[in-house]
C-alpha positions as CSV (number, residue, x, y, z in Angstrom):
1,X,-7.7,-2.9,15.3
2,X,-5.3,-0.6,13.4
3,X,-2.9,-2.1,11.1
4,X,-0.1,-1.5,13.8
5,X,-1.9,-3.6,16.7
6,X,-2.5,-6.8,14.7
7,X,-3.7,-9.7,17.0
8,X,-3.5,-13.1,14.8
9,X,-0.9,-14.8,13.1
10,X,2.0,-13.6,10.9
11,X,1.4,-14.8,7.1
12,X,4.1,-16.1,5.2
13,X,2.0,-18.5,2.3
14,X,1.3,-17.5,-0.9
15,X,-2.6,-18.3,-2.9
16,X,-4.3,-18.2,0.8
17,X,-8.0,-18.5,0.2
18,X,-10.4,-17.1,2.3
19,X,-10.7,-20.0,4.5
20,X,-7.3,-19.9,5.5
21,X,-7.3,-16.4,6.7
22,X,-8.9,-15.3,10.1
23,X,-8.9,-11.1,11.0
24,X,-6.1,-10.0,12.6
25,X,-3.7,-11.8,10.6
26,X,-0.7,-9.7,9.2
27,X,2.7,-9.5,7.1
28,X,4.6,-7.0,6.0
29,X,5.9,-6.4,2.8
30,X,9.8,-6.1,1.6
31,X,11.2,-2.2,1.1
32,X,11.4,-0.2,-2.0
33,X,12.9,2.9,-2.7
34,X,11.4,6.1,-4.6
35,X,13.4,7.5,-7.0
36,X,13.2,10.3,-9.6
37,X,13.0,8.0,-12.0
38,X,10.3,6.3,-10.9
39,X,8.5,9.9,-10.2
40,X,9.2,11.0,-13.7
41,X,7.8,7.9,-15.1
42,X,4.4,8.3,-13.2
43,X,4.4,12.4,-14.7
44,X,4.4,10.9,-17.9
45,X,1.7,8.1,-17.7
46,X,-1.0,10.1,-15.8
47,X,-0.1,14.0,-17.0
48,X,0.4,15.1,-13.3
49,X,3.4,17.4,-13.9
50,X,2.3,19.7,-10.4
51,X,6.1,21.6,-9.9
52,X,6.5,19.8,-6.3
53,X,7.2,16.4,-8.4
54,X,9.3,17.6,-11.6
55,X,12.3,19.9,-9.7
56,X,14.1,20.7,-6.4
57,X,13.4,24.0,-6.9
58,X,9.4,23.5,-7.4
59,X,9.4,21.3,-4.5
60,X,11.1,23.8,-2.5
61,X,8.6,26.7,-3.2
62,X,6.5,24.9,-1.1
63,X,8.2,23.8,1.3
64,X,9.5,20.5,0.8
65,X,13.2,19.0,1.1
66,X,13.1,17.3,-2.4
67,X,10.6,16.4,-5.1
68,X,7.5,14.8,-3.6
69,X,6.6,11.4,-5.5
70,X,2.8,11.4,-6.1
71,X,0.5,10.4,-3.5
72,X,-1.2,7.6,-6.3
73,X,2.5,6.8,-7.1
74,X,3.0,5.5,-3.5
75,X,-0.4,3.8,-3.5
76,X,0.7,1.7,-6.8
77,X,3.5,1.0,-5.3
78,X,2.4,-0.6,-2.0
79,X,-0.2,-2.6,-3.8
80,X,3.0,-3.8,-5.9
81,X,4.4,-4.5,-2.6
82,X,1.8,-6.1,-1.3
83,X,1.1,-8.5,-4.5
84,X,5.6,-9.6,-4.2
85,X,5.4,-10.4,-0.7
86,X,6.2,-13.5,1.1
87,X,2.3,-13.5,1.7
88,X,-0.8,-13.6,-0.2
89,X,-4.1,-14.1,-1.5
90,X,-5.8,-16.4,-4.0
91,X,-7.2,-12.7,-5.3
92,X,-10.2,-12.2,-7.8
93,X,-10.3,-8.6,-7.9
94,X,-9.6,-5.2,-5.9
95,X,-13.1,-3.6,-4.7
96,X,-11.8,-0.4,-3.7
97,X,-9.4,1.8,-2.1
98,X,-10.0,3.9,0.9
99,X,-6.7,5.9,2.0
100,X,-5.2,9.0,3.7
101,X,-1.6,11.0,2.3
102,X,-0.3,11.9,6.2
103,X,3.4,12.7,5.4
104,X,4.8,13.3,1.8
105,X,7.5,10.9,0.5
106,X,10.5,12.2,-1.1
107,X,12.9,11.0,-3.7
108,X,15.1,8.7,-2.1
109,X,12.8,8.0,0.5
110,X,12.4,3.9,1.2
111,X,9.1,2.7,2.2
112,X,7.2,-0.2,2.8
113,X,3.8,-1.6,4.5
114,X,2.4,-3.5,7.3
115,X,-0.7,-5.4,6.4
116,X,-3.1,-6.8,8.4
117,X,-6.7,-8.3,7.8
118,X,-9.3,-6.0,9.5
119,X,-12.3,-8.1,8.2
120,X,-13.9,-10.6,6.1
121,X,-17.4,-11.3,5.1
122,X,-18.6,-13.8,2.6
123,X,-20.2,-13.1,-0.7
124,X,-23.5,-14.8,-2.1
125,X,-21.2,-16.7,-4.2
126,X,-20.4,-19.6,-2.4
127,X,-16.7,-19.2,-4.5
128,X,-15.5,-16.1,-3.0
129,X,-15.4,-14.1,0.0
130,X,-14.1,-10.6,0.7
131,X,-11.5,-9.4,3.1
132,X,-10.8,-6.0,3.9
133,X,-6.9,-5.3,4.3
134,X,-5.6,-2.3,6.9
135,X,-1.9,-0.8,5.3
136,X,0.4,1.4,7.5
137,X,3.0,2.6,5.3
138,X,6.3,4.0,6.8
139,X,9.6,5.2,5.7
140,X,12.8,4.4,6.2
141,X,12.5,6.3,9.8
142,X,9.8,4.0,10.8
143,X,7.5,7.7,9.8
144,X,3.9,6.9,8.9
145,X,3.6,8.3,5.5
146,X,0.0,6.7,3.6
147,X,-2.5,4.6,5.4
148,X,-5.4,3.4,4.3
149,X,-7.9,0.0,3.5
150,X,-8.5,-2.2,0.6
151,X,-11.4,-4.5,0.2
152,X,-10.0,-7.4,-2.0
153,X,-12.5,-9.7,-3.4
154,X,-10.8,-13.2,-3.1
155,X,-11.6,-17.2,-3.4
156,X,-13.4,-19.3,-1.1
């Protein structure tokens, strides 16, 4: 199951637990847009100051339309996304991150995710279980750009 073929039921409750959610089950999350700013912000937390995300004319050398916002920048910003939606989860802790860059995202580019839980397994702590969420993230075309898992420790 890929996180564009979910099979269960569209999730619209906030503080699910684990018991409430069976695989398959999916949302998606609202749109946000990528600016400069927001790309210029992210070069001064982490440092990352590569030419393709600080000017046009870096961007361009290598080939790119506009500046490129930072692979990790997206990332942050889908699990932002994910943690405003309509939907979501009565969440202890994230467990990990497994994801893939296919398509770079510009400045001005709009993106947003699909969601959809790929598994879940319990924990020897009778209080909380893990699920393991599948993103698609696309741009305003409807353009995979990032996809990728998270296994999100949760309550039982």
């Amino acid at each position: 199951m890929t996180a564009e073929t979910a099979t269960g039921r569209q999730l619209t409750a906030q503080d699910q637990s684990y018991g409430d959610i069976a695989v398959g089950d999916w949302f998606e999350t609202d749109a946000v847009t990528v600016t400069e700013q927001m790309i210029d912000a992210f070069a001064e937390l982490t440092g990352d100051r590569f030419e393709i995300h600080m000017s046009e004319a870096g961007a361009e050398r290598h080939g790119f339309q506009a500046r490129v916002a930072h692979g990790l920048l997206v990332l942050s910003l889908v699990d932002g996304l994910k943690n405003q939606a309509q939907a979501g989860f009565r969440a202890i802790a994230s467990l990990g991150w497994d994801w893939t860059f296919a398509a770079p995202v510009l400045a001005g580019d709009e993106i947003r995710a699909r969601i959809v839980v790929a598994n879940k397994r319990e924990t020897r702590n009778t209080a909380r279980g893990i699920l393991t969420l599948r993103f698609a993230v696309t741009n305003q075309r409807g353009e995979p750009v990032q996809s990728g898992e998270n296994k999100l420790m949760v309550y039982r």
